[in-house]
mmCIF file of the N, C-alpha and C atoms, coordinates in Angstrom:
data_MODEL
# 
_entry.id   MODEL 
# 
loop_
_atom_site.group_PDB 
_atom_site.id 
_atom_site.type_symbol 
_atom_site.label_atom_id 
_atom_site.label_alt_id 
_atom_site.label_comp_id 
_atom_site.label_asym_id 
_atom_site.label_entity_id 
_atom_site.label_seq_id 
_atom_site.pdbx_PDB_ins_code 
_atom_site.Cartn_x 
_atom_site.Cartn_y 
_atom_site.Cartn_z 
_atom_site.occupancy 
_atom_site.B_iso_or_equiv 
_atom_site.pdbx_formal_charge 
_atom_site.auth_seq_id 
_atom_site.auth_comp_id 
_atom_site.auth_asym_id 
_atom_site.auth_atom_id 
_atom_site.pdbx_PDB_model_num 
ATOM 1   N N  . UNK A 1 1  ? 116.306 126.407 58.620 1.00 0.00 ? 1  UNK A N  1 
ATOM 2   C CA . UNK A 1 1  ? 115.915 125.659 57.450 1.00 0.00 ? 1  UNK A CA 1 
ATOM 3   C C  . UNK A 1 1  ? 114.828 124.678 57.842 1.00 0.00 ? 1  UNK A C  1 
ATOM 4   N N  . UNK A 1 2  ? 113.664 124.273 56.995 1.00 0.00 ? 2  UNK A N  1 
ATOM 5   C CA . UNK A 1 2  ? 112.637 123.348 57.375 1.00 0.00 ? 2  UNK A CA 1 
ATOM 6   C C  . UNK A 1 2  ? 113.082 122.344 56.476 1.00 0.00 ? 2  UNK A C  1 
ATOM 7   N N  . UNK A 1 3  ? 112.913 120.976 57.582 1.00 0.00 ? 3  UNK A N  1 
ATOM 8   C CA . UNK A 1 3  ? 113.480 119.641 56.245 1.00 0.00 ? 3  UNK A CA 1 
ATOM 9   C C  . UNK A 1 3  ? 112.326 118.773 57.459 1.00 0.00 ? 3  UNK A C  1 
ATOM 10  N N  . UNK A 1 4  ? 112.551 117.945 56.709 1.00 0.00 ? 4  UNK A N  1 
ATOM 11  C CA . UNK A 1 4  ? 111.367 116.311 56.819 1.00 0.00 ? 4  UNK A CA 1 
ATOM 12  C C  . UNK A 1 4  ? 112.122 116.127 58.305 1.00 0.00 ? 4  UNK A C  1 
ATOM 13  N N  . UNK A 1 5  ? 111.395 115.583 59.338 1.00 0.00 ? 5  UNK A N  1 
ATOM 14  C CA . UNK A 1 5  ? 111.906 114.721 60.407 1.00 0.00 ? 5  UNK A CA 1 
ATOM 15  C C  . UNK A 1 5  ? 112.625 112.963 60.194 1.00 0.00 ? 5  UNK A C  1 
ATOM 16  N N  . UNK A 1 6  ? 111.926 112.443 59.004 1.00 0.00 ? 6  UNK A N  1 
ATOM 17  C CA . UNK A 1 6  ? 112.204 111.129 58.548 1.00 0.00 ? 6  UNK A CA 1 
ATOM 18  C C  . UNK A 1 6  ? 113.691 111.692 57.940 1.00 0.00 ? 6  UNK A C  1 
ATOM 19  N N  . UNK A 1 7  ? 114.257 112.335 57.459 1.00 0.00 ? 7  UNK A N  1 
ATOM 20  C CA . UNK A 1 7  ? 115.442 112.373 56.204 1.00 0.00 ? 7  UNK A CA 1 
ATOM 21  C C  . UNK A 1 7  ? 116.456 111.848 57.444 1.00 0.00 ? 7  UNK A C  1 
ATOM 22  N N  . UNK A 1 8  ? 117.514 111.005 56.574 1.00 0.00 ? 8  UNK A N  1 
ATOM 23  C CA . UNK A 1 8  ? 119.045 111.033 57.038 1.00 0.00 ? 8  UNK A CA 1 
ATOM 24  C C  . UNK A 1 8  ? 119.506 111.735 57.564 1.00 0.00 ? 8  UNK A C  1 
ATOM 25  N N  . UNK A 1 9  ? 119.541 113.281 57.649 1.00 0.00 ? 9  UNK A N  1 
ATOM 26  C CA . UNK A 1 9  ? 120.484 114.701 58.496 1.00 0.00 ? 9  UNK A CA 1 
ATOM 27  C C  . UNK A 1 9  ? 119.695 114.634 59.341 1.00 0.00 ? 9  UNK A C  1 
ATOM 28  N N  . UNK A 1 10 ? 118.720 114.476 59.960 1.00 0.00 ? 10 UNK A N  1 
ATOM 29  C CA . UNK A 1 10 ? 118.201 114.560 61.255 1.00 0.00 ? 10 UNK A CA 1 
ATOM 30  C C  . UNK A 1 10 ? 119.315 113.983 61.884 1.00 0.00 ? 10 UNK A C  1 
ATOM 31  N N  . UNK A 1 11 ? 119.435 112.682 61.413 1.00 0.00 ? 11 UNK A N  1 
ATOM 32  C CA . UNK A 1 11 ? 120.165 111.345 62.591 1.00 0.00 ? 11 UNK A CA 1 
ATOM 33  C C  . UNK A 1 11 ? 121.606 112.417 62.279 1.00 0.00 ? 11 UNK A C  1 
ATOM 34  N N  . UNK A 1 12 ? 122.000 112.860 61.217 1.00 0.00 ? 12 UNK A N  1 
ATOM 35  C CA . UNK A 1 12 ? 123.287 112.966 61.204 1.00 0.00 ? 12 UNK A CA 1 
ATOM 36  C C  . UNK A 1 12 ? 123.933 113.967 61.964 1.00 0.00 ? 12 UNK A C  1 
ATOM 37  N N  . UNK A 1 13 ? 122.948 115.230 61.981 1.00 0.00 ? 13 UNK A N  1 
ATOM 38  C CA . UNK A 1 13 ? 123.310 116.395 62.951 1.00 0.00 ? 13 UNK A CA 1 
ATOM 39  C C  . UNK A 1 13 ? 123.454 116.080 64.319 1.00 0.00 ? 13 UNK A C  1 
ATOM 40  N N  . UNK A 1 14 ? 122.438 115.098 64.971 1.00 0.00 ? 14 UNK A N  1 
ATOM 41  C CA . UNK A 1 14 ? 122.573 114.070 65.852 1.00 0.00 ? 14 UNK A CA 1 
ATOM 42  C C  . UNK A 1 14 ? 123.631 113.924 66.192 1.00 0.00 ? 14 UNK A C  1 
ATOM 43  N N  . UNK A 1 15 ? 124.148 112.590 65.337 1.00 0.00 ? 15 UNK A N  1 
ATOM 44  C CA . UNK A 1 15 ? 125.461 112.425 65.774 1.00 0.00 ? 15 UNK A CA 1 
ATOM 45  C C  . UNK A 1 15 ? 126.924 113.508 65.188 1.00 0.00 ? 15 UNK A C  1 
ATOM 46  N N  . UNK A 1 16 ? 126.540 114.192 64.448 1.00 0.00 ? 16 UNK A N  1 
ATOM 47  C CA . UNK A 1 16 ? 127.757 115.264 64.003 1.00 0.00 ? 16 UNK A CA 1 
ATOM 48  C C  . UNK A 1 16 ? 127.317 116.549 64.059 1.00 0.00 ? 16 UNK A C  1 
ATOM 49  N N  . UNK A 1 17 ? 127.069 117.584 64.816 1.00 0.00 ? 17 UNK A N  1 
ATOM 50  C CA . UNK A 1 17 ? 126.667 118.658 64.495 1.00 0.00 ? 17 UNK A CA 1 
ATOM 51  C C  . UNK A 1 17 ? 127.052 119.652 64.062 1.00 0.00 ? 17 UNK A C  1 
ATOM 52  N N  . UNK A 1 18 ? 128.555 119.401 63.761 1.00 0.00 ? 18 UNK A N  1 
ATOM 53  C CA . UNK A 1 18 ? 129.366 120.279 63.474 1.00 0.00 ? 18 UNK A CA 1 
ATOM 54  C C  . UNK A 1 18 ? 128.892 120.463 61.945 1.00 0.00 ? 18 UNK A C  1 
ATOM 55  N N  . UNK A 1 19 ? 128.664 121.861 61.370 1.00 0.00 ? 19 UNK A N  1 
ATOM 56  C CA . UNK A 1 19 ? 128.234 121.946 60.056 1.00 0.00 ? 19 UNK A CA 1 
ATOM 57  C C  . UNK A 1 19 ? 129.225 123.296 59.298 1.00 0.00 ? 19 UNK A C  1 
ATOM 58  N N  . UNK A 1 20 ? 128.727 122.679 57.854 1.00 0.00 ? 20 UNK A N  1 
ATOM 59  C CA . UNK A 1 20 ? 129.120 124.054 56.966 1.00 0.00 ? 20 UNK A CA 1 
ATOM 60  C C  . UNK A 1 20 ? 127.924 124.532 56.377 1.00 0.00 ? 20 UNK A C  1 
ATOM 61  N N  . UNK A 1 21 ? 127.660 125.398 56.042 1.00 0.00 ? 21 UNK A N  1 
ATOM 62  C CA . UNK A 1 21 ? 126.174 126.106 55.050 1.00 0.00 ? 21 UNK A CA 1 
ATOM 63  C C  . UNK A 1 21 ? 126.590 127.044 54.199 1.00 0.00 ? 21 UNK A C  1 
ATOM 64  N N  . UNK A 1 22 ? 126.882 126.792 52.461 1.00 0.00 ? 22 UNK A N  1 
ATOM 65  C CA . UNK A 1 22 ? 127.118 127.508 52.011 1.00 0.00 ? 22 UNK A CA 1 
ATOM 66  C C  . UNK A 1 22 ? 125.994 128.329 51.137 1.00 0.00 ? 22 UNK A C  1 
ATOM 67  N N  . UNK A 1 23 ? 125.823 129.456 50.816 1.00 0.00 ? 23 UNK A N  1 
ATOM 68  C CA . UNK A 1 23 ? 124.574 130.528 50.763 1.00 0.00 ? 23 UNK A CA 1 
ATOM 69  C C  . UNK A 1 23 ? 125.002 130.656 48.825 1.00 0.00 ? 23 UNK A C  1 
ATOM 70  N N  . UNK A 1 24 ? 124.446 131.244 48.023 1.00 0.00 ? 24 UNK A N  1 
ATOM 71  C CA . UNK A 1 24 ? 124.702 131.897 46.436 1.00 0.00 ? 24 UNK A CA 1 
ATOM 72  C C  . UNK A 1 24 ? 123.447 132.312 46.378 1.00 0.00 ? 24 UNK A C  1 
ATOM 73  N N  . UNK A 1 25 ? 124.008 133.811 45.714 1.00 0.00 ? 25 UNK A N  1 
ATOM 74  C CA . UNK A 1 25 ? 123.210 134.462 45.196 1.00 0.00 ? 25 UNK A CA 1 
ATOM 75  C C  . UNK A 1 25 ? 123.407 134.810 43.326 1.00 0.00 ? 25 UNK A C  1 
ATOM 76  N N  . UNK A 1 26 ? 123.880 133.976 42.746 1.00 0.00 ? 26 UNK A N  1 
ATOM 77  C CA . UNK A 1 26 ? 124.053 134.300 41.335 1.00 0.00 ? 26 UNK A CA 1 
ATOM 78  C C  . UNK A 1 26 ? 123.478 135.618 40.642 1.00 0.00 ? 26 UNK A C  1 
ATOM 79  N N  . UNK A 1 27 ? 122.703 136.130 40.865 1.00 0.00 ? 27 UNK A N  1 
ATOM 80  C CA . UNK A 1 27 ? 122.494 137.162 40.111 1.00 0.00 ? 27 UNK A CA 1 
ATOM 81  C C  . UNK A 1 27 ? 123.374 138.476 40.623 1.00 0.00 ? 27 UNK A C  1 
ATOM 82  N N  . UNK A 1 28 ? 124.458 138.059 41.596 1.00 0.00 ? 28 UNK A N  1 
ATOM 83  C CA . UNK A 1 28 ? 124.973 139.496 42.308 1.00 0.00 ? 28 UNK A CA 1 
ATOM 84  C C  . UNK A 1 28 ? 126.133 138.450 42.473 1.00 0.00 ? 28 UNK A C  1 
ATOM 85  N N  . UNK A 1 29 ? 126.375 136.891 42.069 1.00 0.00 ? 29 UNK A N  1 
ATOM 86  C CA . UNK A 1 29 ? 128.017 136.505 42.156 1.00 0.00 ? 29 UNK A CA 1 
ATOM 87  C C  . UNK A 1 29 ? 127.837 136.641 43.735 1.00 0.00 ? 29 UNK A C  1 
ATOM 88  N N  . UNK A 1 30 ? 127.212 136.680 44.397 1.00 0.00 ? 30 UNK A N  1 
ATOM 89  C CA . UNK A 1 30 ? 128.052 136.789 45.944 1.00 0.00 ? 30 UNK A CA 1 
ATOM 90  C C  . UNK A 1 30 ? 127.888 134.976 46.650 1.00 0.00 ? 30 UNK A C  1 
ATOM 91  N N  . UNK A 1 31 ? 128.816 135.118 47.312 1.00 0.00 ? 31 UNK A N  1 
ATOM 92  C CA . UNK A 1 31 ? 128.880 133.370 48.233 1.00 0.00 ? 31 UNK A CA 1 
ATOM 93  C C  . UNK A 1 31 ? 129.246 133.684 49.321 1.00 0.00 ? 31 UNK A C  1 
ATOM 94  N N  . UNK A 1 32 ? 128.608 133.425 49.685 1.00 0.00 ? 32 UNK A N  1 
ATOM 95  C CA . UNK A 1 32 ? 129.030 132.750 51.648 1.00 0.00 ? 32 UNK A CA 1 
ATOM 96  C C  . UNK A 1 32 ? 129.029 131.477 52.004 1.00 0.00 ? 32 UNK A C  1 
ATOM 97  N N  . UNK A 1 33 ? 129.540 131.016 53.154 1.00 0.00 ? 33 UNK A N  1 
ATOM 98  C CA . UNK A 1 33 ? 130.102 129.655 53.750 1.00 0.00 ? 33 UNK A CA 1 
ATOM 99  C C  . UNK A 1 33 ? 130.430 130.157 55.257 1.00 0.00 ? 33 UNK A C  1 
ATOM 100 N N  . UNK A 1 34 ? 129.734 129.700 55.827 1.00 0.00 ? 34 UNK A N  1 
ATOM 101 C CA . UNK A 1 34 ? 129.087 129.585 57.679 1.00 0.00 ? 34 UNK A CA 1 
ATOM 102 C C  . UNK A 1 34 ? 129.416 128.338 58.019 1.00 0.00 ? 34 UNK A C  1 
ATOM 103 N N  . UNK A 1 35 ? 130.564 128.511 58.955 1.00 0.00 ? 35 UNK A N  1 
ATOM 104 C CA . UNK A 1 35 ? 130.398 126.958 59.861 1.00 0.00 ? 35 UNK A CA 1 
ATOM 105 C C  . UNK A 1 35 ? 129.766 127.485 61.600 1.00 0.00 ? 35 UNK A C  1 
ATOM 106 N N  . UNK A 1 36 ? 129.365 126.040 62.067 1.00 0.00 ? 36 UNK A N  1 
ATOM 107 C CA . UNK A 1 36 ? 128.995 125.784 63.515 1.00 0.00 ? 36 UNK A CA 1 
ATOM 108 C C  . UNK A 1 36 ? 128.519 124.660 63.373 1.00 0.00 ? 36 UNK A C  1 
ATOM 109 N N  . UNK A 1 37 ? 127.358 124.911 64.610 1.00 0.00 ? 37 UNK A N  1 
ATOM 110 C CA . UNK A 1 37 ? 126.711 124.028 65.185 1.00 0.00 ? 37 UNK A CA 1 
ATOM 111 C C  . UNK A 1 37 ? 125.252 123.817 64.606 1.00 0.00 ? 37 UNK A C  1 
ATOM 112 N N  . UNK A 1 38 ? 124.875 122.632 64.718 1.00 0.00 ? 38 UNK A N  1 
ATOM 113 C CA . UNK A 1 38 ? 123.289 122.592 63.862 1.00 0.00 ? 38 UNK A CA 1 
ATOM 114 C C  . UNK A 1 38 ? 122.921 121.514 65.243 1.00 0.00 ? 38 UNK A C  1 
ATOM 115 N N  . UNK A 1 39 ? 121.592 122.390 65.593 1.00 0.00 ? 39 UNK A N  1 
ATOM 116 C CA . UNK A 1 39 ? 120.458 121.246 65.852 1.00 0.00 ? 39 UNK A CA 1 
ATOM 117 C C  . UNK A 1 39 ? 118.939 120.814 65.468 1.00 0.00 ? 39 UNK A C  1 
ATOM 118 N N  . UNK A 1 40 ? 118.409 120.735 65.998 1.00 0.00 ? 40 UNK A N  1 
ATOM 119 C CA . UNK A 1 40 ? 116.998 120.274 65.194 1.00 0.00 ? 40 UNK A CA 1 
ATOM 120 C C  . UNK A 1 40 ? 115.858 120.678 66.385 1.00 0.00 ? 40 UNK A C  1 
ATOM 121 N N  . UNK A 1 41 ? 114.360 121.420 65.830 1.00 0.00 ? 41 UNK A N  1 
ATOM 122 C CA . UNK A 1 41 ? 113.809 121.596 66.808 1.00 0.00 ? 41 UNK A CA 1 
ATOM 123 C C  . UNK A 1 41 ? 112.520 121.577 66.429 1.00 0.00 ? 41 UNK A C  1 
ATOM 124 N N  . UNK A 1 42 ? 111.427 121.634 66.994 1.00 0.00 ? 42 UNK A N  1 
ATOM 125 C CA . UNK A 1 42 ? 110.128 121.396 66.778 1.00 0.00 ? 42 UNK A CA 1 
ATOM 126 C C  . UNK A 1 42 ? 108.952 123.101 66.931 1.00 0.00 ? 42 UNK A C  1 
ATOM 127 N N  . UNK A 1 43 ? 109.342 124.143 66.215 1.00 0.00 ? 43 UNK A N  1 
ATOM 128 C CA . UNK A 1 43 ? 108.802 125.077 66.357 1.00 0.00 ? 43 UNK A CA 1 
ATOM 129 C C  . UNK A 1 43 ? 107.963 125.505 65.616 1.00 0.00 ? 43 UNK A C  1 
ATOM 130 N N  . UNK A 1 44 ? 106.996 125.108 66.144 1.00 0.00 ? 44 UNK A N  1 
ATOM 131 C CA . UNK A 1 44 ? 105.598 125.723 64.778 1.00 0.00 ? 44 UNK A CA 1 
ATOM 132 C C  . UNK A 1 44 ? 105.624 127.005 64.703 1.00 0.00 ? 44 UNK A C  1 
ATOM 133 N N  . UNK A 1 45 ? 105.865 128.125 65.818 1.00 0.00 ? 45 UNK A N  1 
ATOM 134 C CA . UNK A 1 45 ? 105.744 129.785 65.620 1.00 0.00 ? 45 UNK A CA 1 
ATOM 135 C C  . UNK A 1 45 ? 106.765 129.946 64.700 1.00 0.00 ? 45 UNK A C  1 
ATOM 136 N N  . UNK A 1 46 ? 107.889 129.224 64.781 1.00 0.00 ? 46 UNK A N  1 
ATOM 137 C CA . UNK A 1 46 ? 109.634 129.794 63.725 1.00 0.00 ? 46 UNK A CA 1 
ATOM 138 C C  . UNK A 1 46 ? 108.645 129.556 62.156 1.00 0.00 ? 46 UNK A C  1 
ATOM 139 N N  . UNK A 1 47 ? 108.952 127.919 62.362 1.00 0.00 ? 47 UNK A N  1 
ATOM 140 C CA . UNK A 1 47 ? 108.145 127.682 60.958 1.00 0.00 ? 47 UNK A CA 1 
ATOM 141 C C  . UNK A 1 47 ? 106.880 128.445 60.426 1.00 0.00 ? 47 UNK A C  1 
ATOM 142 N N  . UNK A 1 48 ? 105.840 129.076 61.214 1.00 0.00 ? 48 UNK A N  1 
ATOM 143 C CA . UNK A 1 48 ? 105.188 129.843 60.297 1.00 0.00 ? 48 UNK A CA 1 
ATOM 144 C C  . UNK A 1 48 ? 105.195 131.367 60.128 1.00 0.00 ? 48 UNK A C  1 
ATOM 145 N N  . UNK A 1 49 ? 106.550 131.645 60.860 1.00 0.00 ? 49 UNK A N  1 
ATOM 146 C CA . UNK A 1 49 ? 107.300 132.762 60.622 1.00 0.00 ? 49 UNK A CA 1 
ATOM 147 C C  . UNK A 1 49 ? 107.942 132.933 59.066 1.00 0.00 ? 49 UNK A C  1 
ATOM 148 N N  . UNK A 1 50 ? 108.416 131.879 58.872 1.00 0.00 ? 50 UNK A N  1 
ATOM 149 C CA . UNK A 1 50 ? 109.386 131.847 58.298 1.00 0.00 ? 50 UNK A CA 1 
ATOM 150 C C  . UNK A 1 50 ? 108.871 130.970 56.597 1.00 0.00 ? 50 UNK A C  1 
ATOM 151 N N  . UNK A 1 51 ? 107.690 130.551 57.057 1.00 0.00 ? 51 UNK A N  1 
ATOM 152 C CA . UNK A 1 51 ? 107.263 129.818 55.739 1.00 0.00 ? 51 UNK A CA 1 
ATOM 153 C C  . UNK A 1 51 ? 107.178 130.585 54.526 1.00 0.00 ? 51 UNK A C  1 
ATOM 154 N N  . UNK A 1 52 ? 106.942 129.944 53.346 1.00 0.00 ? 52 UNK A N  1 
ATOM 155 C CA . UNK A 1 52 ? 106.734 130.992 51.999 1.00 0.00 ? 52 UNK A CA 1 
ATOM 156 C C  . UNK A 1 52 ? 106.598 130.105 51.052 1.00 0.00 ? 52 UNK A C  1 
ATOM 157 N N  . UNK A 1 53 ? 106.035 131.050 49.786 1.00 0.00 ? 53 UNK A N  1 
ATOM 158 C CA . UNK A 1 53 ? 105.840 129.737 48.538 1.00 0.00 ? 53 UNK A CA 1 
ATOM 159 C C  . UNK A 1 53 ? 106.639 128.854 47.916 1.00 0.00 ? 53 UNK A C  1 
ATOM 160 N N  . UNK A 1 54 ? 108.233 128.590 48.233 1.00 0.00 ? 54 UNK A N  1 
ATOM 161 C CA . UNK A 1 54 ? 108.849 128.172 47.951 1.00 0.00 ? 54 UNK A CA 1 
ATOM 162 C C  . UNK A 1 54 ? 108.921 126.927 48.786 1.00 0.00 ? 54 UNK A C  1 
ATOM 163 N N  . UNK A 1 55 ? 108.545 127.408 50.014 1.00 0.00 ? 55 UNK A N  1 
ATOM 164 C CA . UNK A 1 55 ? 108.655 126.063 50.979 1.00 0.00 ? 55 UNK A CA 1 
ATOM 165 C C  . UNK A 1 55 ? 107.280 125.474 50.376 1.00 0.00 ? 55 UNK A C  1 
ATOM 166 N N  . UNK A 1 56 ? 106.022 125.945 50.160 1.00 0.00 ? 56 UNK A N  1 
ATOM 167 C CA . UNK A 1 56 ? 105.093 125.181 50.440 1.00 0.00 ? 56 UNK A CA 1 
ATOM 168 C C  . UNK A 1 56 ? 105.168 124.320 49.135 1.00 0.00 ? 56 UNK A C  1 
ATOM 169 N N  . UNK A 1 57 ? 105.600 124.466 47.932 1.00 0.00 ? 57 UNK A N  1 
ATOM 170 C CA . UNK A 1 57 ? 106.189 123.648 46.823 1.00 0.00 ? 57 UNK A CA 1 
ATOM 171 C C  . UNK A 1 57 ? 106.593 122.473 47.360 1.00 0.00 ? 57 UNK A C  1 
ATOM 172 N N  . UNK A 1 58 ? 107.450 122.357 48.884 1.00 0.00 ? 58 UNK A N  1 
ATOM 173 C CA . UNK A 1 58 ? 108.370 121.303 48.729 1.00 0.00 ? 58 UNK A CA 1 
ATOM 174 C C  . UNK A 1 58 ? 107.604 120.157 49.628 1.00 0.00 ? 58 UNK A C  1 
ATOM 175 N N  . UNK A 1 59 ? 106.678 120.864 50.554 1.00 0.00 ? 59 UNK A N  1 
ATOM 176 C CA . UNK A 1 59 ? 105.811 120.406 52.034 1.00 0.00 ? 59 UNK A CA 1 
ATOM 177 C C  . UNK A 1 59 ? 104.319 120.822 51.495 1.00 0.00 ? 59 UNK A C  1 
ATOM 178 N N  . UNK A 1 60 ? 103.456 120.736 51.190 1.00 0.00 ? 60 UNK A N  1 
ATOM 179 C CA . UNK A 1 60 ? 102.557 120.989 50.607 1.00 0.00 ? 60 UNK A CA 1 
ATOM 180 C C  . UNK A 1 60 ? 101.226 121.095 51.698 1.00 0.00 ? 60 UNK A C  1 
ATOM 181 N N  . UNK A 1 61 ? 101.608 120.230 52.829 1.00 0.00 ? 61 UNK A N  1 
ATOM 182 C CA . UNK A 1 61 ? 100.572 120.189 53.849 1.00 0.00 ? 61 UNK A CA 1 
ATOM 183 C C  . UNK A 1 61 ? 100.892 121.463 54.984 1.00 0.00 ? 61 UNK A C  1 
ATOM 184 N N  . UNK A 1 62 ? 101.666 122.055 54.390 1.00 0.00 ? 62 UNK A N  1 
ATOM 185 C CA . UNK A 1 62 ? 101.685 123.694 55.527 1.00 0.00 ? 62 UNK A CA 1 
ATOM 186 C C  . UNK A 1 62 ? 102.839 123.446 56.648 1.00 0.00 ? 62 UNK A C  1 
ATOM 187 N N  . UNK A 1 63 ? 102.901 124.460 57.450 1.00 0.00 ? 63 UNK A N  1 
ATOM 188 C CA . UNK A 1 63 ? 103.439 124.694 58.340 1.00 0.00 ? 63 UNK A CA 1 
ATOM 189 C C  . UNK A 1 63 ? 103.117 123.824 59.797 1.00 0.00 ? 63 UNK A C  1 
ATOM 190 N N  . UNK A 1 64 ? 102.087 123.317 60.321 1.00 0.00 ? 64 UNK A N  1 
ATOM 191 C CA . UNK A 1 64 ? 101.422 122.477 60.779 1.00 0.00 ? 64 UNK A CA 1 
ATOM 192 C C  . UNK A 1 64 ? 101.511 120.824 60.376 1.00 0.00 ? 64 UNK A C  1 
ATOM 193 N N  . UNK A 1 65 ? 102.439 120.522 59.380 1.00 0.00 ? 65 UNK A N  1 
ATOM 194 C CA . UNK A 1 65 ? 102.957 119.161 59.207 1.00 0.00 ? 65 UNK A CA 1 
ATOM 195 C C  . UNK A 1 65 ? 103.708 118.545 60.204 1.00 0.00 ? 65 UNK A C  1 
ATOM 196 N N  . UNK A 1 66 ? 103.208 117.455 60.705 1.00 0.00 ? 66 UNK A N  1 
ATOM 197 C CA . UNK A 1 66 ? 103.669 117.324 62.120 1.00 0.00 ? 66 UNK A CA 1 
ATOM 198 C C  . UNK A 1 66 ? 105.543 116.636 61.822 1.00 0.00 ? 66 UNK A C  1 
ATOM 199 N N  . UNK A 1 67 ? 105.836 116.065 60.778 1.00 0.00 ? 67 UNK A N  1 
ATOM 200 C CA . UNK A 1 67 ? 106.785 115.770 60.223 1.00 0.00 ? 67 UNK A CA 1 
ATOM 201 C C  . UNK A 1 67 ? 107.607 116.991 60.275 1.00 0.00 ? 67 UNK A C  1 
ATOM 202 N N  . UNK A 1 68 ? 107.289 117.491 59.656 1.00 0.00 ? 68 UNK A N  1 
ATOM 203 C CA . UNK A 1 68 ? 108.512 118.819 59.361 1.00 0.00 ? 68 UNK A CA 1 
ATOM 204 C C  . UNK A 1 68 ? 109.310 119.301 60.890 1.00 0.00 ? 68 UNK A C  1 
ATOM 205 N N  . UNK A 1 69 ? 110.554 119.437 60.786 1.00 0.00 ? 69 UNK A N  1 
ATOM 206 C CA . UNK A 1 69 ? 111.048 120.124 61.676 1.00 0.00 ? 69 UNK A CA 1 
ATOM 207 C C  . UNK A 1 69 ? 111.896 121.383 61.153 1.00 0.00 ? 69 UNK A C  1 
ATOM 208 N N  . UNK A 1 70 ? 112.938 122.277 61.705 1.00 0.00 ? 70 UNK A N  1 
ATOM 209 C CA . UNK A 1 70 ? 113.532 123.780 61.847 1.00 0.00 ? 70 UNK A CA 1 
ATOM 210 C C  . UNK A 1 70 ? 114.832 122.939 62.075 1.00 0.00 ? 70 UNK A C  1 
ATOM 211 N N  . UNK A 1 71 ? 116.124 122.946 61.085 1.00 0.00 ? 71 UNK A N  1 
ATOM 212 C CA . UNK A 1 71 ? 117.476 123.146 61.411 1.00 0.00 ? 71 UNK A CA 1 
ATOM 213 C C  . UNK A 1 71 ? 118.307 124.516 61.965 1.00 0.00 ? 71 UNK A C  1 
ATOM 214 N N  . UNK A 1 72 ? 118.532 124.889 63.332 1.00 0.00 ? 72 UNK A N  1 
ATOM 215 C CA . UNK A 1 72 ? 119.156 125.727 63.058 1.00 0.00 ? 72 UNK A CA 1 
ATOM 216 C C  . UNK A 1 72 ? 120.512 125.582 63.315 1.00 0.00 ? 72 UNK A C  1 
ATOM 217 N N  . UNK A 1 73 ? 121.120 126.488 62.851 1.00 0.00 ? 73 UNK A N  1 
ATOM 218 C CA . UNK A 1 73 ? 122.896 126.337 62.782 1.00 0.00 ? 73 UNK A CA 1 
ATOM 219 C C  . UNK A 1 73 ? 123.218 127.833 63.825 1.00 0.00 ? 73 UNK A C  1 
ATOM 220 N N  . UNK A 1 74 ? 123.894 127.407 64.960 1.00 0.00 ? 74 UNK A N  1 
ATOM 221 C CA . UNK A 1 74 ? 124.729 128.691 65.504 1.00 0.00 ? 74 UNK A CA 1 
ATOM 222 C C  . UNK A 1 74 ? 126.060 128.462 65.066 1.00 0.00 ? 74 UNK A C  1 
ATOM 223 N N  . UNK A 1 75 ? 125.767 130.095 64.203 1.00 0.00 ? 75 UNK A N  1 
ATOM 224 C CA . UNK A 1 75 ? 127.273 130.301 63.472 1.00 0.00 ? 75 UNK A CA 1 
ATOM 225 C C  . UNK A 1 75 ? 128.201 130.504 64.316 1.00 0.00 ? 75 UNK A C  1 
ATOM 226 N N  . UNK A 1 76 ? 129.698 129.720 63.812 1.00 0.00 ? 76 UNK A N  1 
ATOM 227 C CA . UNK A 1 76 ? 130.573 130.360 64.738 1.00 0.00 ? 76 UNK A CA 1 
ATOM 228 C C  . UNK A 1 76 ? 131.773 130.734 63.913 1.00 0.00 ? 76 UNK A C  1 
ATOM 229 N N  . UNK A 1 77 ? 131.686 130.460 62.886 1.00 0.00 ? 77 UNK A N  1 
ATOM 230 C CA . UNK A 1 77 ? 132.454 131.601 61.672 1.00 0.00 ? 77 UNK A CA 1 
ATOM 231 C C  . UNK A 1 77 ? 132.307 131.432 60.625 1.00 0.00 ? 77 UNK A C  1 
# 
């Protein structure tokens, strides 16, 4: 997931990393819910792997925003 480096969950994964991530797809009713581990990382290749018009709506200065960082979560069930 790409979120701001300034937001609150930075510090919080920090100190708690233990996470839940729950997923919906409404047009097919399906849900998922993933727990683990979340950390935070600084990858410009992930992020412009992974970018799209939905992100750039939210970050407008691209993939190359030195702010932005990559949450990832290793699932562990």
């Amino acid at each position: 997931f790409i979120t701001d480096a300034g937001t609150p969950k930075v510090d919080h994964i920090a100190a708690h990393p233990d996470v839940s991530v729950s997923l919906t797809n409404v047009e097919t009713q399906t849900y998922v819910t993933l727990a683990g581990r979340a950390d935070v990382l600084d990858d410009r290749a992930k992020m412009k792997e992974i970018w799209d018009v939905a992100t750039h709506v939210y970050y407008p200065d691209g993939p190359d925003d030195p702010t932005l960082r990559l949450v990832r979560v290793a699932v562990e069930r």
